[in-house]
N, CA and C atoms as a LAMMPS dump frame, in Angstrom:
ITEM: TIMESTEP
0
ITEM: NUMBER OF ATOMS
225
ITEM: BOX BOUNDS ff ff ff
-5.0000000000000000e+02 5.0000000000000000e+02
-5.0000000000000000e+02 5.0000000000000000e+02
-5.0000000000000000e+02 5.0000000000000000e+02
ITEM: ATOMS id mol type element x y z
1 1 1 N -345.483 2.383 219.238
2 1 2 C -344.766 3.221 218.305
3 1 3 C -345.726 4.176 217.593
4 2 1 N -346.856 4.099 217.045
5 2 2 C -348.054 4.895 216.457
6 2 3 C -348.387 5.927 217.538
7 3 1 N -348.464 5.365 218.638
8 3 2 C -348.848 6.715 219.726
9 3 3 C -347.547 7.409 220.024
10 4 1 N -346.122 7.174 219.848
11 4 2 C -345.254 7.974 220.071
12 4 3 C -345.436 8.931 219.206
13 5 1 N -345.189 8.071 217.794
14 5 2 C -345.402 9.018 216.072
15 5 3 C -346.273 9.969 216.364
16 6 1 N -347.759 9.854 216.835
17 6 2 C -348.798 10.867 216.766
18 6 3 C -348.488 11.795 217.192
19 7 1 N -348.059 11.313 218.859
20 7 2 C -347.685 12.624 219.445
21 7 3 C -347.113 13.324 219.498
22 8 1 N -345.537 12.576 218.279
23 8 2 C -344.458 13.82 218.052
24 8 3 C -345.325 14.834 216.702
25 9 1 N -345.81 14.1 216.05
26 9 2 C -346.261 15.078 214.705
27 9 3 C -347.312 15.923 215.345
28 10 1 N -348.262 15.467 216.569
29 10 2 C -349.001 16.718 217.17
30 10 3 C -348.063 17.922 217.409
31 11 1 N -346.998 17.612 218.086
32 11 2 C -346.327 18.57 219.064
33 11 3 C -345.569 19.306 217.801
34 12 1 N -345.119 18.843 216.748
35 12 2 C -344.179 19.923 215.838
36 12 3 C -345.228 21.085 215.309
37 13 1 N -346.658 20.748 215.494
38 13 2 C -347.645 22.343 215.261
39 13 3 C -347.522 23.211 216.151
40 14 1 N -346.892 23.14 217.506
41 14 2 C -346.624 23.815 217.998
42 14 3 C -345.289 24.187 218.934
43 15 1 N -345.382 25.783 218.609
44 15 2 C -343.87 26.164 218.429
45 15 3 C -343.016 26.497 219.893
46 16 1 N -344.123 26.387 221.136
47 16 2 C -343.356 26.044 222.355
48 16 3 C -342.711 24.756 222.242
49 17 1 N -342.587 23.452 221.251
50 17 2 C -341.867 22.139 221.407
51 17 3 C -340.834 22.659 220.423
52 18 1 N -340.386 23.949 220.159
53 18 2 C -339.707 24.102 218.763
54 18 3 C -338.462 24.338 219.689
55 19 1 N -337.469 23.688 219.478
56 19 2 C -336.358 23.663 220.711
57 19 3 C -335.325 23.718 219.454
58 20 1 N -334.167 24.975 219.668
59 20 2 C -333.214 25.161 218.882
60 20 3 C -332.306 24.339 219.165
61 21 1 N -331.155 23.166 217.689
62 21 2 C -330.888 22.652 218.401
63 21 3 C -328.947 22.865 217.39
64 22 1 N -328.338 23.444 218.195
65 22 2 C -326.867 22.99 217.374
66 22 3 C -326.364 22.189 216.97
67 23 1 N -326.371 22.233 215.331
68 23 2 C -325.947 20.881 214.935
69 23 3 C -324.516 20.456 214.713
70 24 1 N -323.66 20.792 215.097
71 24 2 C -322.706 19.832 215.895
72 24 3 C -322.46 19.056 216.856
73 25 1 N -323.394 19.284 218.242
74 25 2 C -323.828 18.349 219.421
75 25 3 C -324.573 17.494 218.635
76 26 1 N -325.265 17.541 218.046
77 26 2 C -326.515 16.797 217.075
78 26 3 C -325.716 15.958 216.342
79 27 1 N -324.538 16.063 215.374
80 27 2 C -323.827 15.344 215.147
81 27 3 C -323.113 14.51 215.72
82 28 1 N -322.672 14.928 216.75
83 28 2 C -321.735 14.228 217.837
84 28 3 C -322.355 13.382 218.606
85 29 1 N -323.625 13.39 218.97
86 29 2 C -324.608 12.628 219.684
87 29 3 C -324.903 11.146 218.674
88 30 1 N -325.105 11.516 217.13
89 30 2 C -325.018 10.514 216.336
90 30 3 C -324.543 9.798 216.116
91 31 1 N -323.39 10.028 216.175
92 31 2 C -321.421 9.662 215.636
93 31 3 C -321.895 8.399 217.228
94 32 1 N -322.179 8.864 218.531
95 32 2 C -321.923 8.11 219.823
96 32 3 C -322.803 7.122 219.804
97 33 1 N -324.247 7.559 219.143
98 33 2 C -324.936 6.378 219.356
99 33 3 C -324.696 5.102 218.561
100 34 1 N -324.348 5.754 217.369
101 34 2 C -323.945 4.351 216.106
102 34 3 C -323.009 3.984 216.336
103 35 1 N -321.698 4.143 217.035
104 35 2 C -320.666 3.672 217.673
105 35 3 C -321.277 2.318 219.045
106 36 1 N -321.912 3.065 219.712
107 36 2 C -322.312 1.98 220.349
108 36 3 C -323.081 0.853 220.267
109 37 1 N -323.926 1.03 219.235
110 37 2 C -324.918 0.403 218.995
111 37 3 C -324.395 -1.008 217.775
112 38 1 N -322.989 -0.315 216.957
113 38 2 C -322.594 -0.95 215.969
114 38 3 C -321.519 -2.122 216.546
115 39 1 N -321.142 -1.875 218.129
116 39 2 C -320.24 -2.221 218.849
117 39 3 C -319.919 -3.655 218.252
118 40 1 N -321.252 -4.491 218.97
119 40 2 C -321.221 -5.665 219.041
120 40 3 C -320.743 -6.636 217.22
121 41 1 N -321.14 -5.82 216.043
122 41 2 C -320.801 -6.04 214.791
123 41 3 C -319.351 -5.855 214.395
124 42 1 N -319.223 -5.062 215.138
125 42 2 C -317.553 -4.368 214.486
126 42 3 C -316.652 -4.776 215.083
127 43 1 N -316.714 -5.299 216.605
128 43 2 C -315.795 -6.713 216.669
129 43 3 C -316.199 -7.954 216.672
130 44 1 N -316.82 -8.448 216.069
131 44 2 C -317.665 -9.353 215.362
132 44 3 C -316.607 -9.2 213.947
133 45 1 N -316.571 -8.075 212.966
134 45 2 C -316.335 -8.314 212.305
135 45 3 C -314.473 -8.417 212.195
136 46 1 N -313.796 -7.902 213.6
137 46 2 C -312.275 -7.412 213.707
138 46 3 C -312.252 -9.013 214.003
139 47 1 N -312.384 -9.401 214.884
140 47 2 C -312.62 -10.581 215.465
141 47 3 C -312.101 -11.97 214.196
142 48 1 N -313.167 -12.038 213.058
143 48 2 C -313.084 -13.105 212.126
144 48 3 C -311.912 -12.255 210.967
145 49 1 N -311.534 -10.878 211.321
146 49 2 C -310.824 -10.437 209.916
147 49 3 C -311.605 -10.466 208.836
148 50 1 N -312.498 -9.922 208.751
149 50 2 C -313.253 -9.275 207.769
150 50 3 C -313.03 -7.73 207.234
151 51 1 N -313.019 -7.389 206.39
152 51 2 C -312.151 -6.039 205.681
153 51 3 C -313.022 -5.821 204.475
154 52 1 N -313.958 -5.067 204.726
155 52 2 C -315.426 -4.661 203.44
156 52 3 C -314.617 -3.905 202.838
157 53 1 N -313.632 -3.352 202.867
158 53 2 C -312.926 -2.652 201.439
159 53 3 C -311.736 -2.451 201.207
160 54 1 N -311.352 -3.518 200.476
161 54 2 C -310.146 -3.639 200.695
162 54 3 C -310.051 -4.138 199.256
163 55 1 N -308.991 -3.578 198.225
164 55 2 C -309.271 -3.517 196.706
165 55 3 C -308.437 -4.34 196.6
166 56 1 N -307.113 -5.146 196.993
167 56 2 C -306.552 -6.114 197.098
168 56 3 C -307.18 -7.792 197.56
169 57 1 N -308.521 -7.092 197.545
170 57 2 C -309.549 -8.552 197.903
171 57 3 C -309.201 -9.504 197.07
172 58 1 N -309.396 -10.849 197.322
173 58 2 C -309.192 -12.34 196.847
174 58 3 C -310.131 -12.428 196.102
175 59 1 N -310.286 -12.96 194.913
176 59 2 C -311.959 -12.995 194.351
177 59 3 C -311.943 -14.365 194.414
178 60 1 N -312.941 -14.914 194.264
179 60 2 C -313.07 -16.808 194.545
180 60 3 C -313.899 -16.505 192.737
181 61 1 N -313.496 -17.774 192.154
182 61 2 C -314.313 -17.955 190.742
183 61 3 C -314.813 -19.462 191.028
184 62 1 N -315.922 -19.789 190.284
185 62 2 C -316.34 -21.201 190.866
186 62 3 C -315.338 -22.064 189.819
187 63 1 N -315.375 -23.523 189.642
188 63 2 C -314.451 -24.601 189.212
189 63 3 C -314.981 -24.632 187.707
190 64 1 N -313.765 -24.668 187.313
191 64 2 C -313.747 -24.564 185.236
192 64 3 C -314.294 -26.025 185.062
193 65 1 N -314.915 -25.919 183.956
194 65 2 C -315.359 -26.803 183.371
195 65 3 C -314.031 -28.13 182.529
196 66 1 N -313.942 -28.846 183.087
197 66 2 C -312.457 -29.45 182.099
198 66 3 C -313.327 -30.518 181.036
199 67 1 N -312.488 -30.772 180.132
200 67 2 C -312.826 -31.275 178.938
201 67 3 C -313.333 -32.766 178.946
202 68 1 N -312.665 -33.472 179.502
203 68 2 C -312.49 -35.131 180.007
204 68 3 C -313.585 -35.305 181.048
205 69 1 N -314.389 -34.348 181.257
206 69 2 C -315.404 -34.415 182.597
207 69 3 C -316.151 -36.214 182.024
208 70 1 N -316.269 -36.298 182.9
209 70 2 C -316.844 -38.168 182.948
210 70 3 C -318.578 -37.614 183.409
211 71 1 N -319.08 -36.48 183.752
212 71 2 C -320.243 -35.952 183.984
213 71 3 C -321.147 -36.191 182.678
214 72 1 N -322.613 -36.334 183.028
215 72 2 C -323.765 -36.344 182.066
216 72 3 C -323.725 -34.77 181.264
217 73 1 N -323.575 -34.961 179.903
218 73 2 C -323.758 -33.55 179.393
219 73 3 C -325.503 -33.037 178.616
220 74 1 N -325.316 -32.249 179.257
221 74 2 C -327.3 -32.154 179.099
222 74 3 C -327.201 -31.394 177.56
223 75 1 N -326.786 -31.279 176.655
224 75 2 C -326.392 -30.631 175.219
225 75 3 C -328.014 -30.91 174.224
């Protein structure tokens, strides 16, 4: 990876590697790779029904303290 790095930061000093590039293919090329790459997660996550935003979410609270607890009280 260090010898790839070098050799791209050599090559951006010079302006025959300076390749015009439209950025909408550039976008669209992005959009395809993170689609594929995210594949295996995203039905992973359809799969178990998982839903990262969803404002009707369930909240879990941990267990109330009740009064009669028969537990050691550290006070």
């Amino acid at each position: 990876m260090t010898k790839a790095f070098c050799i791209a930061f050599v090559m951006t000093f010079f302006s025959v590697f300076d390749v015009p590039v439209f950025w909408p293919i550039l976008l669209c090329y992005w959009i395809v790779l993170f689609v594929l790459t995210m594949r295996r997660q995203i039905t992973h996550m359809i799969k178990y029904k998982y839903i990262p935003f969803s404002i009707g979410k369930q909240k879990y609270t941990g267990k109330k303290p009740s009064a009669s607890s028969s537990g050691f009280r550290g006070d």
